[in-house]
TORVO-734764 format. One record per atom (N, C-alpha, C): residue number from 1; residue in three letters; chain; atom name; x, y, z. Coordinates in nm, 4 decimals, padded with zeros to 6 digits. Layout:
# TORVO-734764
REC pos code unit site       xx       yy       zz
REC NUM  ALA    A   CA        X        Y        Z
...
# end
This chain:
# TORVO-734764
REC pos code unit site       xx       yy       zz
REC   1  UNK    A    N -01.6128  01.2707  00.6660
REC   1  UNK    A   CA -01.4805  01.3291  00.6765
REC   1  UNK    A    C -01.4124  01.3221  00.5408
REC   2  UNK    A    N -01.3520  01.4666  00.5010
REC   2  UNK    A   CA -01.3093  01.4464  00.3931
REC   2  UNK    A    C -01.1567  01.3389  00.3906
REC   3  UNK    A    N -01.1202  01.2853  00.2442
REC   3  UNK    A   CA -01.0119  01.2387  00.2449
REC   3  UNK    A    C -00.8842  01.3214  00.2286
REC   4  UNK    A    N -00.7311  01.3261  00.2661
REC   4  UNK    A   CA -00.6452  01.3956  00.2598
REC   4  UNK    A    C -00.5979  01.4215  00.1365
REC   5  UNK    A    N -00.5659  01.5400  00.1183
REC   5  UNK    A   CA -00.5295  01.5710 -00.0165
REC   5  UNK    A    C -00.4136  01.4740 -00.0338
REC   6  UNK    A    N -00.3523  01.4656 -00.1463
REC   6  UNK    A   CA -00.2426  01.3807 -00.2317
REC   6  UNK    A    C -00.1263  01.4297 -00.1756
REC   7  UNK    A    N -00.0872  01.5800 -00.1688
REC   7  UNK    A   CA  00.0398  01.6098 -00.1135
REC   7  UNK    A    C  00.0100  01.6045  00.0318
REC   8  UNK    A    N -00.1066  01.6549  00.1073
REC   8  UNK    A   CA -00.0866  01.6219  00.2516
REC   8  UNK    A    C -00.0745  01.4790  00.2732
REC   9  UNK    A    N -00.0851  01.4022  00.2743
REC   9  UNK    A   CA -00.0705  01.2350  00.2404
REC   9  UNK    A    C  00.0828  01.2103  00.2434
REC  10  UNK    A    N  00.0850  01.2598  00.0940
REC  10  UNK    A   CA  00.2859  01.2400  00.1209
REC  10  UNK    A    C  00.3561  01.3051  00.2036
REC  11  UNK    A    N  00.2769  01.4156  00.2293
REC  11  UNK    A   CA  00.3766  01.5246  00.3206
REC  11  UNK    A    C  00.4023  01.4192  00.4388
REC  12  UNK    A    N  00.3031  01.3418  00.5083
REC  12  UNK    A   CA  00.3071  01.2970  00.6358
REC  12  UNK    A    C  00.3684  01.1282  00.6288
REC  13  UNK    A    N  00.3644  01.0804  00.4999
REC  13  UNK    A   CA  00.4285  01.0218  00.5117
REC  13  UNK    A    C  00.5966  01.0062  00.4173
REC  14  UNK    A    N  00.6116  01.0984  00.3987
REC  14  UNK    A   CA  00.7526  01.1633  00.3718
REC  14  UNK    A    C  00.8343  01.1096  00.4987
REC  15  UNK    A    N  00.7659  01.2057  00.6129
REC  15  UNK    A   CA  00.8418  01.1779  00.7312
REC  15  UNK    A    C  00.8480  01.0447  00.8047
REC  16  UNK    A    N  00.7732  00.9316  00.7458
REC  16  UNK    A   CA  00.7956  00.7876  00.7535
REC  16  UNK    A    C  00.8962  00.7599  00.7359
REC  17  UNK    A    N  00.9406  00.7970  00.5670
REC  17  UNK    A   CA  01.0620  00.6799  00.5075
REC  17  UNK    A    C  00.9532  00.6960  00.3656
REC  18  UNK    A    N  01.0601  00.6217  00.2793
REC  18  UNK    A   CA  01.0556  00.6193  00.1079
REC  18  UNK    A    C  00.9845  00.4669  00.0798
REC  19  UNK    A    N  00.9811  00.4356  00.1438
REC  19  UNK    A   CA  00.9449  00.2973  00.1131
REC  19  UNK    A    C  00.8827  00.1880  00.2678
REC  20  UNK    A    N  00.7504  00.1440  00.2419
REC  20  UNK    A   CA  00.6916  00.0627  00.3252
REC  20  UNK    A    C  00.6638 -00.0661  00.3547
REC  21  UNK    A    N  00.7160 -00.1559  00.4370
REC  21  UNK    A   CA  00.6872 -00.2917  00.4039
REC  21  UNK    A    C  00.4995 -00.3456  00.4087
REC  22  UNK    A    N  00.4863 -00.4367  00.3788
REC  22  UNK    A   CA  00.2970 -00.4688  00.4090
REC  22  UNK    A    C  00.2957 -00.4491  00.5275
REC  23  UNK    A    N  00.3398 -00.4727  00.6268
REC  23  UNK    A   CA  00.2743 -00.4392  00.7782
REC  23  UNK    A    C  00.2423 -00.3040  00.7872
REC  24  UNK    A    N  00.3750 -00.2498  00.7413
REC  24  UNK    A   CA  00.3469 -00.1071  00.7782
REC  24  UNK    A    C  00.2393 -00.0249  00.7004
REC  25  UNK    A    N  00.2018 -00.0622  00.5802
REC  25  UNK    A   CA  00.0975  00.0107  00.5179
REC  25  UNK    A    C -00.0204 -00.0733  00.5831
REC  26  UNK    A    N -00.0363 -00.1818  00.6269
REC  26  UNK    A   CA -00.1623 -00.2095  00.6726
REC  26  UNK    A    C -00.2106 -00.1690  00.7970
REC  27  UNK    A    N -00.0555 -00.1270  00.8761
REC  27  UNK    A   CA -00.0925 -00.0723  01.0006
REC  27  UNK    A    C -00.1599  00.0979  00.9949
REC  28  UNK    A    N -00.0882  00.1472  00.8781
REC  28  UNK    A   CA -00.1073  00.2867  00.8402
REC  28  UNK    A    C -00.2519  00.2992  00.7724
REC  29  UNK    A    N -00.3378  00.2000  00.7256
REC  29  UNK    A   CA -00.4668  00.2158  00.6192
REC  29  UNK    A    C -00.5690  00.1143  00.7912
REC  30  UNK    A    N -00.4888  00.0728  00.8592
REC  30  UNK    A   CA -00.6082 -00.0293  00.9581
REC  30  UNK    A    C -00.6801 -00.1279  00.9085
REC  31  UNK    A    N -00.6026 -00.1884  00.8159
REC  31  UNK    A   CA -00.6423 -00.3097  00.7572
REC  31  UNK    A    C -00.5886 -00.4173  00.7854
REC  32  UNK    A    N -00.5974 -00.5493  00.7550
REC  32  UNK    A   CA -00.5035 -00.6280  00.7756
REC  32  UNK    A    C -00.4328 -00.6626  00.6259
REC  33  UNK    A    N -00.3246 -00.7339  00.7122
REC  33  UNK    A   CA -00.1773 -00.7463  00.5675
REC  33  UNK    A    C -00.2195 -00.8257  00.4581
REC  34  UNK    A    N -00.3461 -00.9237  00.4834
REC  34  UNK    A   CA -00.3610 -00.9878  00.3093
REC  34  UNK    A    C -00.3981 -00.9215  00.2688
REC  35  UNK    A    N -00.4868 -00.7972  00.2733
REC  35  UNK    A   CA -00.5873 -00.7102  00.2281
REC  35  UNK    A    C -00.4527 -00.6317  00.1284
REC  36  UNK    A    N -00.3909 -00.5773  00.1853
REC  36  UNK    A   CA -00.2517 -00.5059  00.1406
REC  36  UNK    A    C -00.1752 -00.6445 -00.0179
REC  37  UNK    A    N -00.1328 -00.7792  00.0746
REC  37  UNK    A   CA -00.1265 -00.8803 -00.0007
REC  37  UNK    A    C -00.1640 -00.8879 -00.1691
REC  38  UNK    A    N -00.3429 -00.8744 -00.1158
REC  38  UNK    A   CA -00.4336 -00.8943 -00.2368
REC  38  UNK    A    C -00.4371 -00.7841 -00.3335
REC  39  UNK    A    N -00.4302 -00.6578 -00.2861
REC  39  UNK    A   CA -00.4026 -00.5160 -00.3531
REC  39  UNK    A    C -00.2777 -00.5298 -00.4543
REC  40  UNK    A    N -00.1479 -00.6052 -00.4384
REC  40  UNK    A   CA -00.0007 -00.6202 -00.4868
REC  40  UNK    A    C -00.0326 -00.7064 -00.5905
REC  41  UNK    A    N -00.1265 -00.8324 -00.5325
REC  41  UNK    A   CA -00.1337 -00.9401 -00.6325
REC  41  UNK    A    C -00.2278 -00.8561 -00.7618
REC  42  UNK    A    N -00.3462 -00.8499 -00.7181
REC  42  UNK    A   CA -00.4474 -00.7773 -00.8245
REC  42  UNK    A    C -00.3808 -00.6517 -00.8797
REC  43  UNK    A    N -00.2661 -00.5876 -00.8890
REC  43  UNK    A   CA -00.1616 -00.4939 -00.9335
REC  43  UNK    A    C -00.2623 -00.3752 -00.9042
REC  44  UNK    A    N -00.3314 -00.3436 -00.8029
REC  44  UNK    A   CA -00.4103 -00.1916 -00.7771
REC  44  UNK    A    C -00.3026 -00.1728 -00.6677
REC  45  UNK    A    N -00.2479 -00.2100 -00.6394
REC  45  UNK    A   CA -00.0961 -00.1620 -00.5361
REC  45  UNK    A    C  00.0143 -00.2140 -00.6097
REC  46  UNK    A    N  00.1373 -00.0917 -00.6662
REC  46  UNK    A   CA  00.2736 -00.0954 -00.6984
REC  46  UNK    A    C  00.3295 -00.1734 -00.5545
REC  47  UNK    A    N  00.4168 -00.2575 -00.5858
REC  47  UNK    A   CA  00.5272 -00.3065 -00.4900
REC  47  UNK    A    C  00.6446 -00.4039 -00.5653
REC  48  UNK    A    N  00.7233 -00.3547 -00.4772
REC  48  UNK    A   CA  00.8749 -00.4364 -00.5008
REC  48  UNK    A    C  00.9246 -00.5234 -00.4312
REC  49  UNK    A    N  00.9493 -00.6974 -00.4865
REC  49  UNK    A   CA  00.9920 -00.7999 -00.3863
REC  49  UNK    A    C  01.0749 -00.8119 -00.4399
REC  50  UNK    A    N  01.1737 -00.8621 -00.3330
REC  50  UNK    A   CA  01.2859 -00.8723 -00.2849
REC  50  UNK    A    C  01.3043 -01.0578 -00.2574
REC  51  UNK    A    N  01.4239 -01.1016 -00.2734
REC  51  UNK    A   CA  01.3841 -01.2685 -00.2963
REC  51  UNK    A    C  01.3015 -01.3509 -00.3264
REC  52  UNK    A    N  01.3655 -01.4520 -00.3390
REC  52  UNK    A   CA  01.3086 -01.5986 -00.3761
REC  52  UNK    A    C  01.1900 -01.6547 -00.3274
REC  53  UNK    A    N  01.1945 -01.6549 -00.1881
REC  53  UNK    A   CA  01.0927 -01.7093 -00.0682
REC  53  UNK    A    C  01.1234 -01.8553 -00.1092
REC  54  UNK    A    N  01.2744 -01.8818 -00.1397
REC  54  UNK    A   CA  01.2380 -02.0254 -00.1231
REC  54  UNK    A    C  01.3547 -02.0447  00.0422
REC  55  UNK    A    N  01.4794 -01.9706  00.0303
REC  55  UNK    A   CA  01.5608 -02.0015  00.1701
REC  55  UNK    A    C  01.4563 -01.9379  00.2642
REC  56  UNK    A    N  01.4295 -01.7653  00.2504
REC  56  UNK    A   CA  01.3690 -01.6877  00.3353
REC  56  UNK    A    C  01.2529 -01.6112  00.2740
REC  57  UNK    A    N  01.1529 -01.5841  00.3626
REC  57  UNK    A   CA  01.0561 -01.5265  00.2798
REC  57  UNK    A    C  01.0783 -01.4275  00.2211
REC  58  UNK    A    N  00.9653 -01.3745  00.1241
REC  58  UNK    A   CA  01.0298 -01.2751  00.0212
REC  58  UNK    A    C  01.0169 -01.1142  00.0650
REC  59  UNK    A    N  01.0842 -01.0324  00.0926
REC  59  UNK    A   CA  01.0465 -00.8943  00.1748
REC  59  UNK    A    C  00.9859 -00.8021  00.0661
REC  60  UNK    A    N  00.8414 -00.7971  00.0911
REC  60  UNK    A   CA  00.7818 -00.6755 -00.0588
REC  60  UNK    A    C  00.7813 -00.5159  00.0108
REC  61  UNK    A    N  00.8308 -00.4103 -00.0291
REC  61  UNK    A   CA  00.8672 -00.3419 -00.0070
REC  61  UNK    A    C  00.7517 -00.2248 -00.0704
REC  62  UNK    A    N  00.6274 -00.1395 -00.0207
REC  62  UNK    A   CA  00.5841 -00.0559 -00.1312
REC  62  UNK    A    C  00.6336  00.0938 -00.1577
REC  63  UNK    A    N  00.6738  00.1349 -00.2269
REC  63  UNK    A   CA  00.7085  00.2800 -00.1933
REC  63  UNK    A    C  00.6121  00.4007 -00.1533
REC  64  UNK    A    N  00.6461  00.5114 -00.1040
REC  64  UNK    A   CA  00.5486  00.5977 -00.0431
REC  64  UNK    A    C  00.4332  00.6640 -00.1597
REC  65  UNK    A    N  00.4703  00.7131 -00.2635
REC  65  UNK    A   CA  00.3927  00.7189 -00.3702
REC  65  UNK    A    C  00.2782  00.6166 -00.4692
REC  66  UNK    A    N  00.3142  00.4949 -00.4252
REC  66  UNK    A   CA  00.2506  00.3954 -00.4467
REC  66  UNK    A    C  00.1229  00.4224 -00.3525
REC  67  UNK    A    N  00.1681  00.4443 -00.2024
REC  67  UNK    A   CA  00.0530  00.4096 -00.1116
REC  67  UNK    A    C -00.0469  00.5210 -00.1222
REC  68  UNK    A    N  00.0487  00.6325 -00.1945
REC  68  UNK    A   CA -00.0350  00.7935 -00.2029
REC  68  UNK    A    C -00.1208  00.7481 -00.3075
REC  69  UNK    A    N -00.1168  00.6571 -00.4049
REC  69  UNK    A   CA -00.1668  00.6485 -00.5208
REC  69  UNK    A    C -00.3056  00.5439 -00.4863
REC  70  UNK    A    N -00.2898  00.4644 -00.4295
REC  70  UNK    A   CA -00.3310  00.3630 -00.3584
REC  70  UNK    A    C -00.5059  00.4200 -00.2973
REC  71  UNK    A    N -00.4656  00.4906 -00.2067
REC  71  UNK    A   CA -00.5462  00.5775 -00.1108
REC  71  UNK    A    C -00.6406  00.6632 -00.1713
REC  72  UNK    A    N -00.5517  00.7464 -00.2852
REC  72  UNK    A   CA -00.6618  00.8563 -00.3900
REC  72  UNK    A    C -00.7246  00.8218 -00.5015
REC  73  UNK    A    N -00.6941  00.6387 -00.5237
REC  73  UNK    A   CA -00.7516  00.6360 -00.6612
REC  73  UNK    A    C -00.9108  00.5839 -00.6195
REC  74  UNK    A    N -00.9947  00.6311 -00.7579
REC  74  UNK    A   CA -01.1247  00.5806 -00.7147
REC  74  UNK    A    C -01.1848  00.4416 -00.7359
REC  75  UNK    A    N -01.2786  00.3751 -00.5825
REC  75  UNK    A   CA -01.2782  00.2570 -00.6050
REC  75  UNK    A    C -01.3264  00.1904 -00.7495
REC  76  UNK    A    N -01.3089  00.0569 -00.7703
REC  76  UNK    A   CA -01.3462 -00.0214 -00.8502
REC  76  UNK    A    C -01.4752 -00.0751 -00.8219
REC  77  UNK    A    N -01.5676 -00.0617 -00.9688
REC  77  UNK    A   CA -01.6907 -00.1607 -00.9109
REC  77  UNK    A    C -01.7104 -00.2369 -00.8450
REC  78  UNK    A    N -01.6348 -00.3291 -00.8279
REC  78  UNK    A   CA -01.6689 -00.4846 -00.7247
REC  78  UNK    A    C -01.6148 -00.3589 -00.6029
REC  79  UNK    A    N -01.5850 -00.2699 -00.5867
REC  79  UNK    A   CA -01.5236 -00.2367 -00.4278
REC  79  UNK    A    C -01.6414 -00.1583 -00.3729
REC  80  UNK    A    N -01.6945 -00.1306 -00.4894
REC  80  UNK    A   CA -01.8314 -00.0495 -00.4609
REC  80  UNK    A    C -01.9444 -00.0744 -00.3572
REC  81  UNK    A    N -01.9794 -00.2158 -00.4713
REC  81  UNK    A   CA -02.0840 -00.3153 -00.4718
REC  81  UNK    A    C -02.0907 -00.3748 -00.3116
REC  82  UNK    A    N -01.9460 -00.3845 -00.2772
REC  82  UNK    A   CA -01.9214 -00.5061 -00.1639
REC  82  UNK    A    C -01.9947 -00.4369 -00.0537
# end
């Protein structure tokens, strides 16, 4: 099955909202949330946090173009290999 083009991608998630928290992109890719987590940390996923996490945890926020970017870029060797 092919993958969705770049604008059909955003087109559909346009109508989401501008911005995704980790659940929601992990619910949207069927992964689970460290997987999403580990993507933010290793910087192959743009995201924006929001507090300290020392009163409350910290809310990371990714935007919709991030996840478009996310989805179409091509894997990395080790993602290959695995």
């Amino acid at each position: 099955m092919p993958s969705p083009t770049p604008d059909a991608l955003d087109a559909v998630l346009a109508e989401l909202g501008d911005s995704f928290t980790v659940s929601e992109v992990a619910a949207l890719l069927d992964v689970h949330p460290a997987t999403i987590y580990r993507a933010v940390k290793a910087g192959r996923l743009r995201a924006v946090s929001r507090g300290s996490g020392r009163i409350r945890r910290t809310l990371t926020k990714i935007p919709r173009d991030a996840v478009v970017e996310f989805v179409n870029r091509p894997p990395t060797p080790s993602e290959v290999a695995s």
